[in-house]
Residue, then its C-alpha position, 0 to 999 in steps of 0.5 A: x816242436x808242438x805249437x799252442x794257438x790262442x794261449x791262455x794268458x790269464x788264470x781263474x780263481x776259484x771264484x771265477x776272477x781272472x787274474x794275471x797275464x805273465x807268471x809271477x816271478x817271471x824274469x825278462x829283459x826289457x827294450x827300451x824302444x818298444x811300440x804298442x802292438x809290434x814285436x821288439x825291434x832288437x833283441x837286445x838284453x841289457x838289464x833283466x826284470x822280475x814281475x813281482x805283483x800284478x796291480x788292479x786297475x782302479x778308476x775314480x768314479x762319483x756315486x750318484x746317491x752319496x755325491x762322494x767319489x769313490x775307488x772302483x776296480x776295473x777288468x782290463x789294462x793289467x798294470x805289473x810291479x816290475x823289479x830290476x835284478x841290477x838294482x834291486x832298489x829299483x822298481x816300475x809299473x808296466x802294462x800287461x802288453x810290454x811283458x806279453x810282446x817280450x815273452x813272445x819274442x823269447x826274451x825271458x830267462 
């Protein structure tokens, strides 16, 4: 068994942009009692989710010269567009480090 320390979690573009942690299309199955920053207590496999769009982080700020406010994207703090395969209707946003900690804990089909 061959380990990978320090995975890549995101990919460049050509331009030199980062963009994405999980693969798109990815299903996994998501707890309900998740924690920040600590590993799913249970393994439980209810209902499977498939990531269908990554979302960029958009902050408000006032620009000083116009005195408007204006839409800014911001690195970081991934936000994914999850759909559930039970009921395809059904849709969430969800940070990038709830499918990171269920990725890792092998709860992807």
């Amino acid at each position: 068994m061959e380990y990978q320390y320090y995975a890549q979690r995101f990919r460049y573009l050509p331009d030199g942009r980062r963009v994405g942690t999980v693969n798109v299309g990815t299903i996994l199955y998501i707890p309900d009692d998740l924690r920040p920053f600590s590993p799913p207590a249970r393994m439980l496999r209810r209902e499977p989710w498939r990531v269908e769009a990554w979302v960029p982080r958009e902050v408000t700020e006032m620009d000083g010269i116009a005195k408007r406010y204006k839409t800014v994207r911001r690195a970081g703090g991934h936000l994914a567009l999850i759909r559930s395969l039970r009921d395809s209707r059904q849709t969430k946003q969800v940070a990038d480090w709830i499918l990171l900690s269920c990725a890792d804990a092998g709860m992807t089909r």
